[in-house]
N, C-alpha and C positions, 0 to 999 in steps of 0.2 A: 360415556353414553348411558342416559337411565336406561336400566336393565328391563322395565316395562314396555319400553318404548319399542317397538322391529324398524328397525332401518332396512325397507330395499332399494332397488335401482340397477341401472345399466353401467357396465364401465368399460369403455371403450379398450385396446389393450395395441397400442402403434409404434410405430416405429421402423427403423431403416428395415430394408429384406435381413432376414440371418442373425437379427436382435435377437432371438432365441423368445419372441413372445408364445407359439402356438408352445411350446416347452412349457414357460411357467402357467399357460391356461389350463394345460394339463396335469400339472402338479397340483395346483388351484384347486379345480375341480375335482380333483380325487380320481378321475377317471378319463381315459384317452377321449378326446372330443374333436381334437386338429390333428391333420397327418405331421410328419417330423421328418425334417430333410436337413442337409448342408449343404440343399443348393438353396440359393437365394430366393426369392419370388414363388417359395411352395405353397404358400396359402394364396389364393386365389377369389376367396369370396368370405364376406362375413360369416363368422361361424360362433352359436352363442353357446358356450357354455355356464353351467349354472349350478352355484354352488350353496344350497340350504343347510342352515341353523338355526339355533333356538335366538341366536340373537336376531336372523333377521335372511334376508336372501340378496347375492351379488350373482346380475347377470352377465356375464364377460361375454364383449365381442372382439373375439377372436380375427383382427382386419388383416389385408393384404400391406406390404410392405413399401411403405413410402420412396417413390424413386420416379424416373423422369419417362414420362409413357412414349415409348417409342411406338407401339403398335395399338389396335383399336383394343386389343387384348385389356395389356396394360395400364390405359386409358379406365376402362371396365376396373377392374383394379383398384387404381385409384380414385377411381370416383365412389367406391364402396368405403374406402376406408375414410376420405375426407366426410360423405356425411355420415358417417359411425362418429366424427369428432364434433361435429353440429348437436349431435342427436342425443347424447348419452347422457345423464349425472357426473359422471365422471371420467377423467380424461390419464390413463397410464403410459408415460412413454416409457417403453424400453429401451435401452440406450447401449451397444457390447463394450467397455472397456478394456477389451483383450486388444483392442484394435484404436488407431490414434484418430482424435475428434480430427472429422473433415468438416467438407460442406456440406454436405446432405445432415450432418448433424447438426451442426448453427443453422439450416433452413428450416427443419423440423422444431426446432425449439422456438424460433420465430415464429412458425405456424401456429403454434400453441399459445404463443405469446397475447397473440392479435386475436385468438378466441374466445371462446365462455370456459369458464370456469367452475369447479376447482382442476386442477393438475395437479401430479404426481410423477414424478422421474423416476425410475428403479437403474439404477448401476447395475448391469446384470452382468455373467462373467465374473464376477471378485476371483473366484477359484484359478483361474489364467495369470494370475499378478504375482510377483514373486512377494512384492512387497504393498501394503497396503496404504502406505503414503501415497502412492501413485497415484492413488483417488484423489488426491485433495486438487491438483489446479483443475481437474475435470469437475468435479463440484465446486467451484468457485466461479466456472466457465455458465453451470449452469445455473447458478445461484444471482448471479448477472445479469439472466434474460430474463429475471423479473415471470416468471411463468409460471415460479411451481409452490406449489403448499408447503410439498413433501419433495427430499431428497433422499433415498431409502439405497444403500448396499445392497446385493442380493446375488446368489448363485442361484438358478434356475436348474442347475443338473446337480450339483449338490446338498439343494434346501437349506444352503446358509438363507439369513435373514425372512424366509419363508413366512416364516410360523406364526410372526406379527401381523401379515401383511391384511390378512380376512376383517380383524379388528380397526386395522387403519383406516382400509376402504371402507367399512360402512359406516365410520366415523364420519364421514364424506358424501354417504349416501344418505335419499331425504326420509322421513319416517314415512310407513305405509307398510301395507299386508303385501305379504309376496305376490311377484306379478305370474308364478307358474307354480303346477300344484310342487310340492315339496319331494315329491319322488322324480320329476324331472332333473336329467342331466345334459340335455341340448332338442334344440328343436331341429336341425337338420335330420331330414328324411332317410329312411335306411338304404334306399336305390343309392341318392349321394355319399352317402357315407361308405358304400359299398368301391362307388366309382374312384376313391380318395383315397380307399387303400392299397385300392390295385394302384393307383398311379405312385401311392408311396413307392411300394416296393418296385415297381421299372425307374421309378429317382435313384435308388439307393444303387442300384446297378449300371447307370445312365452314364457315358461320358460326356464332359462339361459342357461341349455343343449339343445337345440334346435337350436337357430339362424344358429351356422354354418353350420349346416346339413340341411337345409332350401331352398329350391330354385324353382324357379316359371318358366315354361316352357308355352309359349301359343303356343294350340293346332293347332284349327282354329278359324275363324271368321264368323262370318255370319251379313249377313244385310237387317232390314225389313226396306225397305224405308217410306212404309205408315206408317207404328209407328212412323217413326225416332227413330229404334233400334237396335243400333250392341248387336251381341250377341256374347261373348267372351269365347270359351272353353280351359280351363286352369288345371293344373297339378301343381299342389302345393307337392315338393316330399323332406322328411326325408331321415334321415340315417336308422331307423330303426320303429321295426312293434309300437314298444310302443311311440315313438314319434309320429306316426301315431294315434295311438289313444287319443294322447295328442291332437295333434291340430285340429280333427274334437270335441274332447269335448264331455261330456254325452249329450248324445240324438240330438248332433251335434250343440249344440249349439255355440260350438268356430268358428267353422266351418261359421257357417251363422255371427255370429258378424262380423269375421274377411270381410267373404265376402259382408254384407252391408255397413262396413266402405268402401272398396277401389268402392265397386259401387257409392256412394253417390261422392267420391273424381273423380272419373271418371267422373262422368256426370259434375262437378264441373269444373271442368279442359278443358273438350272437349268438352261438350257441348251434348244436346242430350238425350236419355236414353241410357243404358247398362243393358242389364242381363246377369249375371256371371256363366257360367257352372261349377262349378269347383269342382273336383277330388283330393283326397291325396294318394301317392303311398310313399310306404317303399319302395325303390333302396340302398342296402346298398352298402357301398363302391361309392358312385354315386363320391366324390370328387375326385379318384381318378380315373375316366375313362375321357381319354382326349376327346373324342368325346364330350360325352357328358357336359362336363365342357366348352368345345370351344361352344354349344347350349344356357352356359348362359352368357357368359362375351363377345362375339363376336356383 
């Protein structure tokens, strides 16, 4: 690449739910931009992270996780991340090889297939392998579907193959002045970023029927200045009334874990104090009302 030259652009970042992509967005970017789950389907709406150099600037859209929309949710969902694959310069699928290619993998590669171009694949996981051969019929698998530029190795939790990757992509990317000033690190608003970490941390404590039914609505806000205190009223809302009793917990105590984990990560993140009002309501059916589904992915 002439060094005179700034390459920016968009690079989309897809792949099955639990690829570990909001992970490498985050390493990418130098700084937390997507909450971080090991439940499936934790990203839930495009989230851009954005990564400036002197060579040039990559905006990463951070998409939701390709899979089959059962609910209007879902739907929402995936219709974020399909046109994220319309729209970008560039196209990265993440791919986990800790786990054996299915379908939803050959369907994903064929979606790419039949798109615009350039593509990029990342092997993410290598650190899961005992042995590194194991890569090879999986890249043969993908070197087949005719889709990709690039076939890139990569740990996402250990920064194997990392370190290239900034260079590769804007190799990729077309020449042009960056599209956001250079001290930008995502354009998602602080309210949502707010809603994203409280719903982090009730994930991380969630049993496996819970996650999908799960969504964090912030109410209002309040602010003491002589403290240096926002104070954040939020809605933490289930599918149903016993999930509701799941995640406040006897005698509330899920409830308060969950809520000092995202206070501590708040103040952490922005600075300041927070005190978290926060509320669990059973709305059953919630995934299938558009309105209110367009209050959390918008």
């Amino acid at each position: 690449m002439n060094a005179e030259l700034r390459h920016s652009g968009t690079v989309a970042v897809v792949g099955r739910p639990n690829a570990g992509k909001s992970t490498l967005v985050n390493v990418l970017v130098g700084r937390k931009v997507a909450i971080v789950s090991d439940k499936p389907q934790t990203t839930r709406r495009r989230v851009l992270g954005i990564r400036s150099t002197s060579e040039g600037q990559i905006v990463f859209v951070d998409t939701p996780g390709l899979h089959k929309p059962l609910h209007r949710l879902n739907k929402v969902m995936m219709d974020e991340a399909l046109e994220a694959i319309r729209e970008v310069d560039l196209r990265v699928l993440v791919v986990d090889v800790s786990v054996a290619e299915g379908n939803g993998d050959r369907w994903t590669a064929d979606l790419l297939a039949k798109g615009p171009r350039p593509n990029i694949v990342l092997l993410n996981k290598i650190d899961g392998l005992a042995v590194k051969t194991a890569l090879l019929p999986r890249m043969a698998s993908l070197a087949a579907a005719g889709a990709f530029e690039e076939i890139v190795p990569v740990s996402a939790l250990t920064g194997e193959g990392l370190a290239e990757l900034p260079a590769l992509f804007l190799r990729y990317l077309p020449e042009g002045d960056d599209l956001y000033p250079p001290e930008t690190l995502t354009t998602t608003d602080e309210r949502t970023r707010w809603a994203e970490i409280i719903r982090e941390k009730f994930l991380e404590r969630a049993r496996e029927e819970i996650p999908y039914g799960l969504g964090v609505v912030v109410d209002d806000v309040g602010r003491d200045e002589a403290k240096n205190l926002t104070v954040v009223m939020a809605t933490v809302v289930v599918d149903k009334e016993s999930h509701r009793r799941i995640v406040i917990g006897a005698g509330g105590r899920s409830l308060r874990d969950s809520g000092a984990a995202a206070r501590h990560e708040l103040e952490q993140t922005f600075g300041g104090r927070f005190f978290l009002d926060l509320t669990v309501a059973a709305r059953p059916g919630w995934r299938e009302d558009a309105r209110f589904v367009a209050s959390l992915t918008s």
